[in-house]
ROSE-4610 file (N, C-alpha, C; in Angstrom, 1 decimal, always signed):
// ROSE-4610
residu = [X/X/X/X/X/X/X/X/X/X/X/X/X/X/X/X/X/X/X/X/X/X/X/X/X/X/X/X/X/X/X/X/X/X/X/X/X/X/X/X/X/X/X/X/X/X/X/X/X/X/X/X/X/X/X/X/X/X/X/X/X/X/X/X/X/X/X/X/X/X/X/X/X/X/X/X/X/X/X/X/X/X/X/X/X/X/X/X/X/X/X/X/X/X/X/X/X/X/X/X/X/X/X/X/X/X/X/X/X/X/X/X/X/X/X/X/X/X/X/X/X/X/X/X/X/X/X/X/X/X/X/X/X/X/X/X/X/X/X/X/X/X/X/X/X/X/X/X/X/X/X/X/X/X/X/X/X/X/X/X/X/X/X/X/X/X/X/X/X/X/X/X/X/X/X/X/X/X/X/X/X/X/X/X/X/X/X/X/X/X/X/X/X/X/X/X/X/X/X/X/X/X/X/X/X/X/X/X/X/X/X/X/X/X/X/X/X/X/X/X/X/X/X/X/X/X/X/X/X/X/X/X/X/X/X/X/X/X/X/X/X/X/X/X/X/X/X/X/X/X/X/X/X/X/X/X/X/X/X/X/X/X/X/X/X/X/X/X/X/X/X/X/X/X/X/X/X/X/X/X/X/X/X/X/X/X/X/X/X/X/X/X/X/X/X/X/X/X/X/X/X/X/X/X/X/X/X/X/X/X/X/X/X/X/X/X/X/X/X/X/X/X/X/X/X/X/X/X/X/X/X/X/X/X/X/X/X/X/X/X/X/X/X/X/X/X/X/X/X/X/X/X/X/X/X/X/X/X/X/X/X/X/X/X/X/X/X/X/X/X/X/X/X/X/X/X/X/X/X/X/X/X/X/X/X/X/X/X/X/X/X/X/X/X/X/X/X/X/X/X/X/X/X/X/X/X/X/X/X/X/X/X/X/X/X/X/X/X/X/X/X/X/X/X/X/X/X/X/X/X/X/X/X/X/X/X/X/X/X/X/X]
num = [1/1/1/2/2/2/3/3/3/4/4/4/5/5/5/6/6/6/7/7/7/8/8/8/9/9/9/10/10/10/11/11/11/12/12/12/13/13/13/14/14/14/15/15/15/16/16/16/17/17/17/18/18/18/19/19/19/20/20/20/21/21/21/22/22/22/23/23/23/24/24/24/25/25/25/26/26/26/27/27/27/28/28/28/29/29/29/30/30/30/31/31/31/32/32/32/33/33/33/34/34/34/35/35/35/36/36/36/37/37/37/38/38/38/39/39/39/40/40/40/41/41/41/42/42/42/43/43/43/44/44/44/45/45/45/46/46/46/47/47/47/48/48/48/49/49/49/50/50/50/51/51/51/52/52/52/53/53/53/54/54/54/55/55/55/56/56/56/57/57/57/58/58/58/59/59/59/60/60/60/61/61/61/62/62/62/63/63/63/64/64/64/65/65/65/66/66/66/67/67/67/68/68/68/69/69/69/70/70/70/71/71/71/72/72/72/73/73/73/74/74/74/75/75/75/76/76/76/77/77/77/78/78/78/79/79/79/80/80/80/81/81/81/82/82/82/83/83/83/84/84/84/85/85/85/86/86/86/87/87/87/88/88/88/89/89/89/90/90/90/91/91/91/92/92/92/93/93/93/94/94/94/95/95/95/96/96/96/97/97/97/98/98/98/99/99/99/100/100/100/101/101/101/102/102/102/103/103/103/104/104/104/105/105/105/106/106/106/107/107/107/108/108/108/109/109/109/110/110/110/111/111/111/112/112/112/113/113/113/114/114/114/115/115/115/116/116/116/117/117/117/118/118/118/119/119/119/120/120/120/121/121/121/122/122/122/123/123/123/124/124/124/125/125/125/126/126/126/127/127/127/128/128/128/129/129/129/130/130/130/131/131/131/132/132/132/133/133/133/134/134/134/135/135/135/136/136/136/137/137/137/138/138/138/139/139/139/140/140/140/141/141/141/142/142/142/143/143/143/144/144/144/145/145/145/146/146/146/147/147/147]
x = [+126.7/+126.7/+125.2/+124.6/+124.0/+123.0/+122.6/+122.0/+121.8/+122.2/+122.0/+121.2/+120.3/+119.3/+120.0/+121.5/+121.8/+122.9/+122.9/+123.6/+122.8/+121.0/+120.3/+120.1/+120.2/+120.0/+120.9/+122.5/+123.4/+123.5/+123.1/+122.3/+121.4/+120.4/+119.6/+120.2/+120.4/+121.1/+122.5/+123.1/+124.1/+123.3/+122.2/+121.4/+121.0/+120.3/+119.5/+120.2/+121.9/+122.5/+123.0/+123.2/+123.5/+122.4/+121.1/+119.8/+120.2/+120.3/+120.2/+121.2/+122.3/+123.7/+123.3/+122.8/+122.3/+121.4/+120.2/+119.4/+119.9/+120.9/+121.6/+122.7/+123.4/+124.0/+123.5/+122.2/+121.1/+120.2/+120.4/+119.5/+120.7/+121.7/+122.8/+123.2/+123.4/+123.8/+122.7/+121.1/+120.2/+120.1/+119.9/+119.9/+118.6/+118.8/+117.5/+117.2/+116.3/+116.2/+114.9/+115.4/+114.1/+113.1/+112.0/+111.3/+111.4/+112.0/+112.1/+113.4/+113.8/+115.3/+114.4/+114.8/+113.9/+112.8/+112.1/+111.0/+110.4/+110.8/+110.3/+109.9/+110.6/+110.2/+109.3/+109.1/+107.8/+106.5/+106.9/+105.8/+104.7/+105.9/+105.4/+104.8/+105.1/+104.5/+103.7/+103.2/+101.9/+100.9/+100.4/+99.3/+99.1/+100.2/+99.9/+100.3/+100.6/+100.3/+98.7/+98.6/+96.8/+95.4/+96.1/+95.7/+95.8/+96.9/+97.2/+96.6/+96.3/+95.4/+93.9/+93.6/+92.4/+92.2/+92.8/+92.8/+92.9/+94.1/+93.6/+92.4/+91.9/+90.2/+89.7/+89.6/+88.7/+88.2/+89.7/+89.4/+88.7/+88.2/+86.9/+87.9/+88.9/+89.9/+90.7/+91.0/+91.8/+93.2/+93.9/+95.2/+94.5/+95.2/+94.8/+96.1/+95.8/+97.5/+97.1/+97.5/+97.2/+98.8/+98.6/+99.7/+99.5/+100.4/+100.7/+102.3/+102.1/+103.3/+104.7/+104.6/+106.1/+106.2/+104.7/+104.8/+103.7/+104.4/+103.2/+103.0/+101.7/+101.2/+100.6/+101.0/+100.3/+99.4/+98.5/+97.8/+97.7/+97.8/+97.5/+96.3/+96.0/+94.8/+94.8/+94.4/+94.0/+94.1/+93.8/+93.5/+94.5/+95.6/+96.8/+98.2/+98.2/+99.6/+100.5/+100.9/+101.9/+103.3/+103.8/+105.2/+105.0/+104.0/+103.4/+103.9/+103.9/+103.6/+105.1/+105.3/+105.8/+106.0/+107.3/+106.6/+107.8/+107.5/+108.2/+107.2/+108.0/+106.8/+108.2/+107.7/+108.6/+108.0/+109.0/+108.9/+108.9/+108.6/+108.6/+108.7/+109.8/+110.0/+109.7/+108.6/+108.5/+109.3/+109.9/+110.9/+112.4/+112.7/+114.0/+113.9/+114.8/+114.8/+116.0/+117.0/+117.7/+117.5/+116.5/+115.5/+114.4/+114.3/+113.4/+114.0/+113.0/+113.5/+112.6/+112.9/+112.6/+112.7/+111.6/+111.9/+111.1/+111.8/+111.1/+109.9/+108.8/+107.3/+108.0/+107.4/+108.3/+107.1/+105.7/+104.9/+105.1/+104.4/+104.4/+103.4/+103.0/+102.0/+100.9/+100.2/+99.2/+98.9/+99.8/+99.6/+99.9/+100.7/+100.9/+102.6/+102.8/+104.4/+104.4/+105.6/+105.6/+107.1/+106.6/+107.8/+108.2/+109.5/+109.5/+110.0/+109.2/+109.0/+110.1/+110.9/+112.2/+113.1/+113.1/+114.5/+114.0/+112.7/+112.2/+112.0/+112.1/+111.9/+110.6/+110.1/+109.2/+108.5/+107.7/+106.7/+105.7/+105.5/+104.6/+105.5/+105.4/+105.8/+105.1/+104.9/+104.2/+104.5/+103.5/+103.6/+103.0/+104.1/+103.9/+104.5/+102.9/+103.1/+102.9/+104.1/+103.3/+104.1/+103.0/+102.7/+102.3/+102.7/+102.4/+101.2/+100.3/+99.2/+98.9/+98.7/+98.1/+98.3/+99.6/+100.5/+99.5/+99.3/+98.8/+99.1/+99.3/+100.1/+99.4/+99.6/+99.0/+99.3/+98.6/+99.4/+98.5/+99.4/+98.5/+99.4/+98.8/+99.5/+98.7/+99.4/+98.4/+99.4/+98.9/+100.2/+100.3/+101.3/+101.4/+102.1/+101.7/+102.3/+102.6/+104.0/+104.8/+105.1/+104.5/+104.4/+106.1]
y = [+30.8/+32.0/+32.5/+32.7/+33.1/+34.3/+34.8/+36.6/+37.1/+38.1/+38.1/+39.6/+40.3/+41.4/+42.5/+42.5/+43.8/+43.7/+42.9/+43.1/+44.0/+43.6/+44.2/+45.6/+45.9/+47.5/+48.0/+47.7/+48.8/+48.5/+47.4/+47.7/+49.0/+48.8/+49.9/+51.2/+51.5/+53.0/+53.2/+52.3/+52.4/+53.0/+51.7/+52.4/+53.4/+54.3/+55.5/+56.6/+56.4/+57.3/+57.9/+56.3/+56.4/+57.4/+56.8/+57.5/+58.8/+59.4/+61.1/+61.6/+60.9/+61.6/+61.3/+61.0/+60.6/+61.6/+62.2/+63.2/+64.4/+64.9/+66.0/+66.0/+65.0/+66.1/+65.9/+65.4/+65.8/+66.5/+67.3/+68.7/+69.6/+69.9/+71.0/+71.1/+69.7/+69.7/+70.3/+70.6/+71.1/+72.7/+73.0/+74.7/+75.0/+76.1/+77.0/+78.1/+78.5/+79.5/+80.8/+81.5/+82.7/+83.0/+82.8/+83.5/+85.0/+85.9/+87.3/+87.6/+88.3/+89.2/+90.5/+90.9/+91.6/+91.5/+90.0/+89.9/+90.8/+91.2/+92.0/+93.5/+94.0/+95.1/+95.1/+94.2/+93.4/+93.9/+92.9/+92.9/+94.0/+95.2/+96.2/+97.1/+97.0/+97.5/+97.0/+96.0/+95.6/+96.3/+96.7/+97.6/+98.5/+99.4/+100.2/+99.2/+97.9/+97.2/+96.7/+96.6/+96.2/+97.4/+98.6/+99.7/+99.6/+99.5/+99.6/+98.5/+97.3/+95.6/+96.7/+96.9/+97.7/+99.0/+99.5/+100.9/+100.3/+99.2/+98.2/+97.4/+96.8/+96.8/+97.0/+98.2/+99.2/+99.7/+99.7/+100.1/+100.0/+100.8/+99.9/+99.1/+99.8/+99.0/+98.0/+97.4/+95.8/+95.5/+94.6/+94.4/+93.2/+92.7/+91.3/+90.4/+89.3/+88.3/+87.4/+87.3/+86.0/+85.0/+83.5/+83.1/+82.4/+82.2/+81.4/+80.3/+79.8/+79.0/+79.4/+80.0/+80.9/+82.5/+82.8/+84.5/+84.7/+85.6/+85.4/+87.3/+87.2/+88.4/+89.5/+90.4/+91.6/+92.7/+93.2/+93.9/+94.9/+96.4/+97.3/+98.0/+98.6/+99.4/+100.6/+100.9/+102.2/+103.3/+103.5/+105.1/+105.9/+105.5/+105.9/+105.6/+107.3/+106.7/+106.3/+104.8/+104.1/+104.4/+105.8/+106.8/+106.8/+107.3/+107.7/+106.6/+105.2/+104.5/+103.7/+103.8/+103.7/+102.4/+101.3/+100.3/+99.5/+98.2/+96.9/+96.2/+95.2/+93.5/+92.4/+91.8/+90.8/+89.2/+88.5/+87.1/+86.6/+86.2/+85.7/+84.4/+83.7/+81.8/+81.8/+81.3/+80.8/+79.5/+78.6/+77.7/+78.4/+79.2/+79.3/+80.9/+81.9/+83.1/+83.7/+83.3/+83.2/+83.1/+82.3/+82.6/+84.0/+84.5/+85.7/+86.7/+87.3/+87.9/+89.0/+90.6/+91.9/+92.2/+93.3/+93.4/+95.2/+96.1/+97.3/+97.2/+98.0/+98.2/+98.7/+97.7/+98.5/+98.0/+98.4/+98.4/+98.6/+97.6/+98.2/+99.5/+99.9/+101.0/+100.8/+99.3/+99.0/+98.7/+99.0/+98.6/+97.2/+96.1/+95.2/+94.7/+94.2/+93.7/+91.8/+92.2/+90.2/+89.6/+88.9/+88.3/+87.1/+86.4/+85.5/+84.2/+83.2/+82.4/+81.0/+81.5/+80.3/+80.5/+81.5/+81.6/+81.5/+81.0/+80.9/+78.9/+78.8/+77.6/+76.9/+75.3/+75.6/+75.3/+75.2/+75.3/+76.7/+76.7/+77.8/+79.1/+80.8/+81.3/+82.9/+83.6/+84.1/+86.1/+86.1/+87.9/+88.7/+90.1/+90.9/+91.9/+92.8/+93.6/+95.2/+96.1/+97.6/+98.9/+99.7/+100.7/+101.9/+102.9/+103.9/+104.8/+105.3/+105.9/+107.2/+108.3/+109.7/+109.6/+109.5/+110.1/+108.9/+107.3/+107.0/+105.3/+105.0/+103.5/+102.4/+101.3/+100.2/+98.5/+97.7/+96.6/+95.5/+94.4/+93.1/+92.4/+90.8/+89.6/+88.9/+87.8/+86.4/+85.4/+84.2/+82.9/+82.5/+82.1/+81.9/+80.2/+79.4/+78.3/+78.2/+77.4/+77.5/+76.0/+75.3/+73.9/+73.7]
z = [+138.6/+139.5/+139.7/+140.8/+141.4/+141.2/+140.6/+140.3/+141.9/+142.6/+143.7/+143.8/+144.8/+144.7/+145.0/+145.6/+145.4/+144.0/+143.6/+142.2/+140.9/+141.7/+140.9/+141.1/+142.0/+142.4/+142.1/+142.6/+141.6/+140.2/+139.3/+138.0/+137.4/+138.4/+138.5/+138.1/+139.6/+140.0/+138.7/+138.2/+137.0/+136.1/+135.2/+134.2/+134.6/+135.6/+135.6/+135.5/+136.3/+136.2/+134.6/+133.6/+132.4/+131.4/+131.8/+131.1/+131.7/+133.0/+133.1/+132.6/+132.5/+131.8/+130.2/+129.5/+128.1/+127.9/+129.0/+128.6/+128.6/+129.4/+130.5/+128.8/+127.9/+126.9/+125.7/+125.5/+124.4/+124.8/+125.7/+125.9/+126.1/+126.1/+126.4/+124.8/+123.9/+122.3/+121.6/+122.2/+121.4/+121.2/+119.7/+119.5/+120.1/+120.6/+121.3/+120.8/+119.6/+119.3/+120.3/+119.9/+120.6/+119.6/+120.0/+118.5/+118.0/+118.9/+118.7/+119.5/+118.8/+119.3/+120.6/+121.8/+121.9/+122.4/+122.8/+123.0/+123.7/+125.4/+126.2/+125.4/+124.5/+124.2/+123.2/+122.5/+121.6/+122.3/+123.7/+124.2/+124.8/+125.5/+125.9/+124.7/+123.6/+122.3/+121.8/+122.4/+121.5/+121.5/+122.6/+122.1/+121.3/+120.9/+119.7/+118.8/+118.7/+117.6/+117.2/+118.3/+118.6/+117.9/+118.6/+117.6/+116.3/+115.7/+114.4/+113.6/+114.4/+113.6/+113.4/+114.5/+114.8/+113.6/+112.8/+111.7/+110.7/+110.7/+109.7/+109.0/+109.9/+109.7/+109.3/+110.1/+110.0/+108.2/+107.5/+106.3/+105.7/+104.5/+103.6/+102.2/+101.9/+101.1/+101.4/+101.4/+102.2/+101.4/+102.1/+100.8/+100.7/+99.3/+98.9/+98.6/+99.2/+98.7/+98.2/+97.0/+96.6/+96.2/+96.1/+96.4/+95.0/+93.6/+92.8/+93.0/+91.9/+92.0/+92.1/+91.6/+91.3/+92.6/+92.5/+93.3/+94.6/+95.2/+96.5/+95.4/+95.7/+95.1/+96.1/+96.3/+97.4/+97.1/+96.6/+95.9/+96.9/+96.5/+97.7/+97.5/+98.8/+97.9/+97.1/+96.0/+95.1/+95.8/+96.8/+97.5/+97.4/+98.0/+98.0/+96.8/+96.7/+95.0/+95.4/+94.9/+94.9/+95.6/+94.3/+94.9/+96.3/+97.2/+98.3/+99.5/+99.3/+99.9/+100.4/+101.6/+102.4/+103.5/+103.6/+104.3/+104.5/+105.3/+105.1/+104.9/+104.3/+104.0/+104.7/+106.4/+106.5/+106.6/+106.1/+105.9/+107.0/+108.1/+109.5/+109.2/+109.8/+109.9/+111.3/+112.1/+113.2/+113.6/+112.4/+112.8/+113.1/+112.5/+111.9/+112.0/+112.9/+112.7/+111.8/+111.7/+110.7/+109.7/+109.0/+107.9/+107.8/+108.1/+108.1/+107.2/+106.1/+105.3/+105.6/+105.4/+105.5/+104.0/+103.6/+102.1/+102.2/+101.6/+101.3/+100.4/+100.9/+100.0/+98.8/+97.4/+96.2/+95.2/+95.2/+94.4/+93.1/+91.9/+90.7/+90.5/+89.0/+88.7/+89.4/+89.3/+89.4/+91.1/+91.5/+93.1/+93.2/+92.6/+93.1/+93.2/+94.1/+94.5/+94.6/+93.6/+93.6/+94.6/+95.1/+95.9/+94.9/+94.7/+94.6/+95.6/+95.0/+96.0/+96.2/+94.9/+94.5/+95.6/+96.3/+97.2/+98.7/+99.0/+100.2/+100.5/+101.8/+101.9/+102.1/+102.1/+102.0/+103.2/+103.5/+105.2/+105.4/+106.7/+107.6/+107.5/+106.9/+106.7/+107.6/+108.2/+108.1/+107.7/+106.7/+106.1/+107.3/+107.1/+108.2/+107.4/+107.1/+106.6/+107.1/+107.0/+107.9/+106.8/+106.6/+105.9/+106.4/+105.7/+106.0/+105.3/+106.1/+104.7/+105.2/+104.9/+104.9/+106.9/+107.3/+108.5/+109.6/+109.3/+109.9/+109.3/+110.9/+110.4/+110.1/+109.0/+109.2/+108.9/+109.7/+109.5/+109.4/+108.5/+108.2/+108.3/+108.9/+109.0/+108.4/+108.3/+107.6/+107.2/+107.6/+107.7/+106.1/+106.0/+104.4/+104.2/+103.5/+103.6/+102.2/+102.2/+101.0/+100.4/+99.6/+98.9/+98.2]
C-alpha cells in the first residue's frame, strides 16, 4: 500500500486536533488559585499601606525575627508595654492560600512571641506583621523560608 499526501494531511489535522483537545482539558482540570481574596480592594489600599512601611522605618526601635529550628522568634520593641500592644502576625503562603495562618500579637514579659514551626509547611512563607502603637499603625514584612 501506497502512503499517499492527502492521507498525510488528515493525519496532521487529526493529531493537532488531538494535541488541542489534550491542552484544552489539562488547562480546565488545573486549580487556579488568587493570591488574595479581594485583590481590587488590596489594591486601592495600598497606599496607606505604603504610609504605614514608611512609620515603620522610620523607627529608631526595629522588630527583630530571628528564625531557629524549632521557633520563628519575633522580638518587639521595649518602648511600648507589652499589655499595650495590639496586633496580627499573618503567615502568608504565596503557593497555597489555604495555608495562610493569622495569629493574635501575644507577646511574652520580655517582648518576645514564639511561633511554632512544627505545624507549618516547609517552603517560601512570608511574615506580615501589623501593630498597633501609641494611636498609630505599624507594619513589617519579611519572607521567611522554612527548611
Amino acid at each position: 500500500m501506497r502512503f499517499h499526501w492527502g492521507t498525510g494531511i488528515v493525519g496532521g489535522i487529526i493529531l493537532f486536533i488531538l494535541l488541542i483537545l489534550g491542552m484544552v482539558a489539562i488547562a480546565v482540570s488545573s486549580r487556579v488559585d488568587l493570591v488574595a481574596d479581594r485583590y481590587y480592594d488590596k489594591g486601592i489600599a495600598y497606599q496607606q499601606r505604603i504610609n504605614t512601611l514608611s512609620r515603620t522605618v522610620a523607627r529608631e526601635e526595629k522588630l527583630s525575627i530571628r528564625l531557629s529550628e524549632e521557633d520563628l522568634l519575633i522580638e518587639f520593641p521595649h518602648s511600648v508595654p507589652m499589655p499595650m500592644l495590639t496586633g496580627t502576625i499573618t503567615l502568608y503562603r504565596p503557593a497555597d492560600q489555604s495555608r495562610d495562618v493569622v495569629l493574635r500579637i501575644a507577646p511574652d514579659s520580655i517582648g518576645v512571641q514564639h511561633l511554632a514551626l512544627t505545624t507549618l509547611d516547609r517552603g517560601l512563607w512570608r511574615l506580615q506583621i501589623s501593630w498597633h502603637e501609641d494611636d498609630q499603625e505599624y507594619y513589617y514584612e519579611q519572607p521567611v523560608m522554612i527548611n
